[in-house]
LUMRODREN-247624 format. One record per residue: residue in three letters; x, y, z of N, C-alpha, C in turn. Coordinates in steps of 0.2 Angstrom, whole numbers, plus 5000, padded with zeros to 4 digits. Layout:
<zados>
ALAXYZXYZXYZ;...
</zados>
This chain:
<zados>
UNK500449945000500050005000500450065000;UNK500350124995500950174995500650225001;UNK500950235003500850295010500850375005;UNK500350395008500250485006500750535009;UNK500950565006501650585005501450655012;UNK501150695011500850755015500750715022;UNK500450635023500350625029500950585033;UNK501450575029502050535035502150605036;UNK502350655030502650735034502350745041;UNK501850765040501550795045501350755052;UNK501650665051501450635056502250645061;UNK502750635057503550635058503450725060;UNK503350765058503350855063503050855065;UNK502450805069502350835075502750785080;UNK503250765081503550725084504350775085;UNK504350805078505250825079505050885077;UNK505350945078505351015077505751035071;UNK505551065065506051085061506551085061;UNK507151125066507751115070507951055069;UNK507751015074507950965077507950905070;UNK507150905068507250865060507750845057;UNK508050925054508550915051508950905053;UNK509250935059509950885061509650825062;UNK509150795064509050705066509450685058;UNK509250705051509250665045510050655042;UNK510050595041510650545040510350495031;UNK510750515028510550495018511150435021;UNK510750375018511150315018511250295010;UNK511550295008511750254999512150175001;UNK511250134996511650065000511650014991;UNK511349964991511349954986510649944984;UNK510849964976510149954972509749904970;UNK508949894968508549844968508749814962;UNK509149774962509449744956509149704952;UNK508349704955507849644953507449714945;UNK507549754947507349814942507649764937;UNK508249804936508649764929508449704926;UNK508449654931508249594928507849554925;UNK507049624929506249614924506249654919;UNK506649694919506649724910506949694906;UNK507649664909507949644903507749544899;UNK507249514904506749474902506149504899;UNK506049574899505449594894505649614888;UNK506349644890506649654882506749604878;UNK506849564883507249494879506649464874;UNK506249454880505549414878505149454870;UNK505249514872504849554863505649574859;UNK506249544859506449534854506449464851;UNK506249404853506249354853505549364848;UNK505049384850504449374849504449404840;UNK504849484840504849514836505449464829;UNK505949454833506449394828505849324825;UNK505349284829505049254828504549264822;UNK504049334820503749334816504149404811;UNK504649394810505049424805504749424799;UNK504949344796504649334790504149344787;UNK503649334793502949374792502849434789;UNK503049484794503149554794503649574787;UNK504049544788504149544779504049534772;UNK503549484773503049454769502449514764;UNK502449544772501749584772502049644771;UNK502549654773502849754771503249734766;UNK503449704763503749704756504649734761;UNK504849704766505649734768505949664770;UNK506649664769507149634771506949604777;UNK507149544778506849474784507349494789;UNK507849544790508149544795508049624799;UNK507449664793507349744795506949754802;UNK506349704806506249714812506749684817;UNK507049634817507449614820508049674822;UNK508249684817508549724820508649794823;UNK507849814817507649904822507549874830;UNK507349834832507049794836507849794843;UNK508149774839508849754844509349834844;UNK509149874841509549934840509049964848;UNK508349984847508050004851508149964858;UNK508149904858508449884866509149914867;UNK509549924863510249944864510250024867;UNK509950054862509750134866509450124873;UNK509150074873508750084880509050064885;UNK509650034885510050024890510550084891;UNK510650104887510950164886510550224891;UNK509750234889509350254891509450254900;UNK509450184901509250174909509850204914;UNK510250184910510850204915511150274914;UNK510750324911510850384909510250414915;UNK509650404915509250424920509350394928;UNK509550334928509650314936510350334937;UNK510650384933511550424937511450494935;UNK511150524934510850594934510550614941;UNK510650644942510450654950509650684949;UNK509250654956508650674955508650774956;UNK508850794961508850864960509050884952;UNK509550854949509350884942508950864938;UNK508550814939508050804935507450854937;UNK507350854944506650894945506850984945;UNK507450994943507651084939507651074932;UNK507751024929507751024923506951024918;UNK506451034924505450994922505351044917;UNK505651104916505351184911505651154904;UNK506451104905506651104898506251044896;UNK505951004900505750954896505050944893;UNK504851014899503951024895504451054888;UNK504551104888504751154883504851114877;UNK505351044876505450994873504850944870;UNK504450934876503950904875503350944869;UNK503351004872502951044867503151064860;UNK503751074861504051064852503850994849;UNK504150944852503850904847503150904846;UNK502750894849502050894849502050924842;UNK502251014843501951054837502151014831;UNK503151004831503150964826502750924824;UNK502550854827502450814824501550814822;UNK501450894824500650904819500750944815;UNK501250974815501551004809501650974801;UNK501850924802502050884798501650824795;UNK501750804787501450774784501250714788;UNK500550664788500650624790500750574785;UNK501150514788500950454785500250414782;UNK500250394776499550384774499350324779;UNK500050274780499550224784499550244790;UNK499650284792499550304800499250374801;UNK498650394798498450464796498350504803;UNK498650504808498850524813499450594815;UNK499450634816500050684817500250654825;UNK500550614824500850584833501550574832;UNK502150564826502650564823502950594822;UNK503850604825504250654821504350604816;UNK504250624812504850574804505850604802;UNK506050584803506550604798506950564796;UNK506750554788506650474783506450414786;UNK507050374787506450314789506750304797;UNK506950364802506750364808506250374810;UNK505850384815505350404817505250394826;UNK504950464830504950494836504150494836;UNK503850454842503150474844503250524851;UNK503150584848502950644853502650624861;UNK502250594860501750574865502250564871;UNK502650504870503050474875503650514880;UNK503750584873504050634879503750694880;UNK503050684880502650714882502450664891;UNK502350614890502150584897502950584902;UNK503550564898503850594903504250664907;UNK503850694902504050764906503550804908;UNK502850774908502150774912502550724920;UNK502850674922503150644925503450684929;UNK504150704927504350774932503950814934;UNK503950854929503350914931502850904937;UNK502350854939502050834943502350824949;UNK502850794948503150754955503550824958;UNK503750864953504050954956503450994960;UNK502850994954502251034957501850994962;UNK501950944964501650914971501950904977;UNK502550914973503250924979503251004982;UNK503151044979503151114983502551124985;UNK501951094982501451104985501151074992;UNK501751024993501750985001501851035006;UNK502451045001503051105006502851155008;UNK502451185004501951245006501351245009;UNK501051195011500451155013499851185010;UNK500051165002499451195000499251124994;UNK499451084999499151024992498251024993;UNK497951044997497251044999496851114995;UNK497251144991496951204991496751214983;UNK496251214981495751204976496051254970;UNK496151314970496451374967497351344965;UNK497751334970498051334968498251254965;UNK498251184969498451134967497851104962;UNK497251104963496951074956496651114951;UNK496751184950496451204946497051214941;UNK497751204944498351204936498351124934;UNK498151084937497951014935497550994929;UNK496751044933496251044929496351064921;UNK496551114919496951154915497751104911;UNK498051074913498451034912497950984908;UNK497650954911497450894908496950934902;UNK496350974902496051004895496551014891;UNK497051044893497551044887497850984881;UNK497950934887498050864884497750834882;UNK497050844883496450794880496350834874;UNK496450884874496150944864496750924862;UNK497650914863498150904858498250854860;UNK498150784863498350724862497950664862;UNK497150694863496550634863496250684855;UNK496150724855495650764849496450784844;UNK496550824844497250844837497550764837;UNK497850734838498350674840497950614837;UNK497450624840496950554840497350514843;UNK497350504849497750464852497250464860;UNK496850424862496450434867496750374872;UNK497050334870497550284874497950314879;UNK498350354874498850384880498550444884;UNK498150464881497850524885497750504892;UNK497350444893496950404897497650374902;UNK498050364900498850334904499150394907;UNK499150454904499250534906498650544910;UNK498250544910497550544916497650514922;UNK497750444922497850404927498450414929;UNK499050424928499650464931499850524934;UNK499350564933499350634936498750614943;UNK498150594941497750574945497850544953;UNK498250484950498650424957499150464960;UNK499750504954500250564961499750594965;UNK499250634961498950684964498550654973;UNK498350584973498150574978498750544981;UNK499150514979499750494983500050544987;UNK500250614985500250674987499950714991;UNK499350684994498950715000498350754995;UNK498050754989497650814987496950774988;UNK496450794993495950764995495450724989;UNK495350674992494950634986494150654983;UNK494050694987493150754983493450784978;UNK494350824979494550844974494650794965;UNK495050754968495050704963494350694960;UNK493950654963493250624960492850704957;UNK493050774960492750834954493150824949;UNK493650814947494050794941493950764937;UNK493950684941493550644938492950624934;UNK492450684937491950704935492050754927;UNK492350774924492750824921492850784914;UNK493350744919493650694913493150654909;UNK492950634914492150574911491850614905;UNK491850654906491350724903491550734897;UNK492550744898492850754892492950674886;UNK492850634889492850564888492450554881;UNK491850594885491250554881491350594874;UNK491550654874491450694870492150684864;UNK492450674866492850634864492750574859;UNK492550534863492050474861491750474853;UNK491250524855490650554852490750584846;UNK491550644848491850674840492150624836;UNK492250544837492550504830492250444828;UNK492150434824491850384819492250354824;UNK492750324821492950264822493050244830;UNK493050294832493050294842492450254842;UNK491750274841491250244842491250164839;UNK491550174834491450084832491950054836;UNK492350074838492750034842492450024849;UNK492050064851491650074857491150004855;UNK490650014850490349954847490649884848;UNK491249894845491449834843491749784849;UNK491849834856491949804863491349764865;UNK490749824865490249794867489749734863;UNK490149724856489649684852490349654849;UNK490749604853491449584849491349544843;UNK490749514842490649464835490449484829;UNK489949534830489449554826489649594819;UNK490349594821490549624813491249614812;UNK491449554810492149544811492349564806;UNK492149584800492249574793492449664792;UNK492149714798492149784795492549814803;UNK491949834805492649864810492649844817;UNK492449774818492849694825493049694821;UNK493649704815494049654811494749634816;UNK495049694820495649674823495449664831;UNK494849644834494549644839494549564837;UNK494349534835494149474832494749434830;UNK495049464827495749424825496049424833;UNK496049474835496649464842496149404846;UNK495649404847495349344851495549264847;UNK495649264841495449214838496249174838;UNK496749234840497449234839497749194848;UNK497349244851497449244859496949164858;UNK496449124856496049084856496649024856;UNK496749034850497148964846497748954850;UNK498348994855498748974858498548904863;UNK497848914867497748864868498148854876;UNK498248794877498748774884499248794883;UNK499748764878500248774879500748824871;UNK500048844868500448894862500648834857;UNK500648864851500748864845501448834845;UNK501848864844502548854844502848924840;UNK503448934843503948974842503849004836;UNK504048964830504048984824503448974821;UNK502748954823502048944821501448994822;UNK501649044823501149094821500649084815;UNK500149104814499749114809499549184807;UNK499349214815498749284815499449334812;UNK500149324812500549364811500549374802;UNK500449324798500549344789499949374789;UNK499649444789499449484786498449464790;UNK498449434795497549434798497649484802;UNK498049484808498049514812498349604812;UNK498049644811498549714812498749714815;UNK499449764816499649784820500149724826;UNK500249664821500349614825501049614828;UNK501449674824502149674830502149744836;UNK501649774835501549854841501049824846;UNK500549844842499749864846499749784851;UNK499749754843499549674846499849624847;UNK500249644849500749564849500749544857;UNK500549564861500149504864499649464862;UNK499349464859498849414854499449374851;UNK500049404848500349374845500749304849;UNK501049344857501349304862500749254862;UNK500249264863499949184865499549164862;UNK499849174855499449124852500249074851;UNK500849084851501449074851501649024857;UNK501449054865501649024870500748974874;UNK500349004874499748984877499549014884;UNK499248994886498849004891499449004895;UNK500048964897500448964902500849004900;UNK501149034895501549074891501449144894;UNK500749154892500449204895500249234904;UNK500149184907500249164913501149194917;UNK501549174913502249174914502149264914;UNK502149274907502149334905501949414909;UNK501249384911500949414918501249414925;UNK501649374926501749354934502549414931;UNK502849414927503349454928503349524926;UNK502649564924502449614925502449634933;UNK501849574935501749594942502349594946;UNK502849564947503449554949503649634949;UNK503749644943503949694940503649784943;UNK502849754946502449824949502649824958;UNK502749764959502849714965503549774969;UNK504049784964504749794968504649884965;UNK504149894959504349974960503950014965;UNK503349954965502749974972503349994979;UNK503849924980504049904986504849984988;UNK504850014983505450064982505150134982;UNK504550124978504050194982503950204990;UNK503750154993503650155000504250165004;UNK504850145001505550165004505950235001;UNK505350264999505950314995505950375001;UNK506650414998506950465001506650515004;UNK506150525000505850625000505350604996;UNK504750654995504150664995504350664983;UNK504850714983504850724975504950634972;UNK505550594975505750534974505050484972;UNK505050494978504050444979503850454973;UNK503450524972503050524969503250534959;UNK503950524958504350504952504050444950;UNK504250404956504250314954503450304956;UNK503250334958502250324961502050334952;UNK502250374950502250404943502450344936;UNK503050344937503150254934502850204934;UNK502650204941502250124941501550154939;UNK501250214939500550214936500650224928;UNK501050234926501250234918501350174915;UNK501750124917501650074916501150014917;UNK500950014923500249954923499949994919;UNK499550064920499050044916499050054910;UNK499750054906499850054899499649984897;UNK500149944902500149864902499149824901;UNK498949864909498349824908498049874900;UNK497949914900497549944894497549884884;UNK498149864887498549844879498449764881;UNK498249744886498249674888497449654885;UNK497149724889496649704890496149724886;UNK496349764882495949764876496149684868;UNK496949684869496849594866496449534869;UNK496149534875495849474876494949494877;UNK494849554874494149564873493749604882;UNK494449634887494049664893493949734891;UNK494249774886494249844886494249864880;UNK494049914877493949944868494849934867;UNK495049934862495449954857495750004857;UNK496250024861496450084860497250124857;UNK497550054854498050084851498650104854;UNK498750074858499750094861500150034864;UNK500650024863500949974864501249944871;UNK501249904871501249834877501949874878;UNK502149894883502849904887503449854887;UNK504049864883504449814883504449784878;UNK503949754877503849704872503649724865;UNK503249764863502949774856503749824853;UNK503649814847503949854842504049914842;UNK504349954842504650024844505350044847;UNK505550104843506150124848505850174854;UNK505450234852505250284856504850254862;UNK504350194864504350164868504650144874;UNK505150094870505650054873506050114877;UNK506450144873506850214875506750224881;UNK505850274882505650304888505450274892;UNK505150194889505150144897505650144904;UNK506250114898506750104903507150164906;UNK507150214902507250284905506850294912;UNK506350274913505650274918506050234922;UNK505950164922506550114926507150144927;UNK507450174925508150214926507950254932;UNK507750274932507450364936507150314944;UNK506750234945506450224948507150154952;UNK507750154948508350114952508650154953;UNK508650214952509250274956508950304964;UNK508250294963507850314967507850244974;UNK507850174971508250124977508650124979;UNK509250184977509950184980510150194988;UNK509450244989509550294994508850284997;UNK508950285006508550295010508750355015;UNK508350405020508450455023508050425029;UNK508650445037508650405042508450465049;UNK508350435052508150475058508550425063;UNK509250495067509750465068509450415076;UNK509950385078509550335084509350395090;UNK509650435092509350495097508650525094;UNK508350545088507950555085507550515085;UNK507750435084507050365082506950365091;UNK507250375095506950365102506450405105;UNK506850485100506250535103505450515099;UNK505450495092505050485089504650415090;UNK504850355091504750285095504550305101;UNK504550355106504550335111503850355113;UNK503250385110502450355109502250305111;UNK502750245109502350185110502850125114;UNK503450165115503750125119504350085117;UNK504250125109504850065105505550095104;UNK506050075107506650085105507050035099;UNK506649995094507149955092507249975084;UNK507949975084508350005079508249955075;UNK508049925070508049885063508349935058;UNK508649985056508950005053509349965047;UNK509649885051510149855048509949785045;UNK509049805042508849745042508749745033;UNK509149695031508949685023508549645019;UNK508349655014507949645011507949605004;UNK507249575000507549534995507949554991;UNK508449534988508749564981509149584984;UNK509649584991510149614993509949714991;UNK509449714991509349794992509149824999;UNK509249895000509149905007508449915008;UNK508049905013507349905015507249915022;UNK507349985023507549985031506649995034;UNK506650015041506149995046505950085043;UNK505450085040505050155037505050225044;UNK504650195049504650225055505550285057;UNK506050245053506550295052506650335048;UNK506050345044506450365037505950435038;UNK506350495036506050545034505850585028;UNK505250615027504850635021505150685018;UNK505250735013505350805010506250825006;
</zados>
């Protein structure tokens, strides 16, 4: 359970005095959650596998070279280790002074990439192109919506104005109108919008800002949702074709239908490795959107199973480092990660197996892309720099603070799985 950032502060000052506080505080740098590295790099591994597996396919059907995704494919894990260890060695103070370059960033590309021709098969302005590279805006748009957040909920603790309607939810409310007109409406992109919603959302209450506030928001959002909804044809049929998944496989269930039929035939134990079918040309989108359809029609029911337990693993230890983090900004970085990611995960999961509409963005890790991969593990980066370090309440301090209920005992020294540090919370100070 993530603890509310506003409420260890103010539970820990009324125990220690400002004063005293900060002389009690003692930064410990011990070692990091090494389990991070190890679930990405079986998720990388797993969708290059996946992506090497239905090559031939993809080449069959794009008219390119049987070794052209495999490779874009192993270039983009390469950046993205490159990625990870570029944001977990940057220091967190300079990321959160750095929040102004990266909206400013974020928002040039945006313009660019509506600026700019689209591609016929992808009639969306969501892509920088230049030739046959290509940057989806979106993704450094969500992580610099990430900074940004965890800076403005961070001085709004400090200031003790997370509670206050003018100041902390009305730049919110206005933040996200912004992103639902250029990234659900210009963009056509209602996926991500929806994963930028629910990441601002989840800080916002992790960060102390009362839940009437949130649920008026939410209220808001729904509203924009619909409307949303309402302005595109094919939003609506894809709406349709959730609530009615059979009834039109032939026109627009056609990739609703394929992915059931694809996720159907894997079966117990999967197709085999190299026995794909929904990949030559039934399936769209079968190395991005959908290649979870693709994984289990490939591995099966247990494949799939597998597949799932080490997402969870995976939410399991960023959950477990949120709760140990440093400072109020730290938390709600990595509170911020892990709501980016599950619910991209669940969104993209769970529109292949028929629980949620179609919405167009790629499974984390695994699907096809550089610009995903990139900004994931960058995300991972930022949430293993953040396991390095706990912040202590020295032992004179834990006895004034302990001694409410009588407890003197120092666990300080007590470790945890993965040979990472996971000290006794009760010491650890917020801000």
């Amino acid at each position: 359970m993530l603890p509310r950032a506003g409420a260890l502060r103010e539970r820990k000052r009324a125990t220690l005095s400002d004063t005293a506080l900060d002389e009690a505080i003692t930064v410990r740098r011990h070692k990091p959650d090494h389990w991070l590295m190890v679930l990405c790099a079986i998720l990388l591994a797993v969708g290059l596998v996946v992506i090497y597996a239905i090559s031939p396919a993809l080449s069959i059907t794009t008219g390119t070279n049987g070794s052209y995704f495999v490779e874009r494919q192993a270039l983009a894990v390469g950046l993205s280790i490159i990625a990870f260890f570029v944001t977990a060695n940057i220091p967190m103070e300079r990321w959160r002074k750095s929040y102004k370059l990266l909206i400013g960033a974020g928002i040039l590309a945006t313009l660019v990439a509506i600026a700019l021709p689209v591609n016929p098969n992808y009639p969306a302005h969501r892509w920088v192109r230049l030739g046959s590279l290509s940057f989806e805006s979106v993704e450094l748009v969500i992580f610099s919506l990430l900074i940004w957040m965890a800076h403005f909920l961070t001085t709004k603790i400090k200031k003790s104005q997370i509670s206050n309607v003018r100041l902390t939810a009305v730049p919110m409310i206005i933040a996200i109108l912004i992103i639902g007109v250029v990234v659900a409406f210009i963009q056509s992109d209602l996926g991500s919008t929806a994963v930028i919603i629910a990441m601002m959302g989840i800080m916002a209450f992790v960060a102390g800002l009362p839940l009437k506030r949130i649920l008026i928001i939410g209220c808001i959002i729904l509203l924009g949702t619909t409307l949303a909804i309402a302005a595109f044809p094919y939003r609506r049929a894809r709406l349709e074709a959730f609530l009615h998944p059979t009834s039109n496989c032939q026109g627009s269930d056609y990739q609703a239908c394929q992915a059931l039929i694809a996720v159907g035939s894997g079966g117990f134990s999967g197709l085999g490795l190299g026995s794909s079918v929904q990949a030559y040309g039934y399936l769209p989108e079968a190395d991005n959107d959908s290649i979870f359809a693709i994984y289990a029609e490939k591995f099966g029911f247990v494949g799939s199973i597998a597949l799932l337990a080490v997402f969870g693993y995976l939410f399991y230890r960023i959950n477990r480092v949120a709760t140990n983090a440093p400072d109020d900004f730290s938390r709600l970085i990595v509170v911020g990660v892990l709501t980016w990611i599950s619910v991209q995960t669940m969104i993209n999961i769970g529109a292949m197996v028929g629980l949620l509409p179609l919405k167009g963005i790629t499974l984390p890790f695994i699907s096809y892309g550089g610009t995903s991969i990139i900004f994931f593990a960058g995300a991972i980066g930022l949430v293993y720099q953040v396991s390095r370090y706990t912040y202590f309440v020295n032992h004179g301090a834990r006895s004034q603070f302990n001694g409410r209920n009588g407890s003197d005992d120092d666990s300080s020294h007590r470790r945890g799985v993965g040979r990472a540090y996971h000290p006794d919370l009760s010491g650890r100070i917020d801000g």
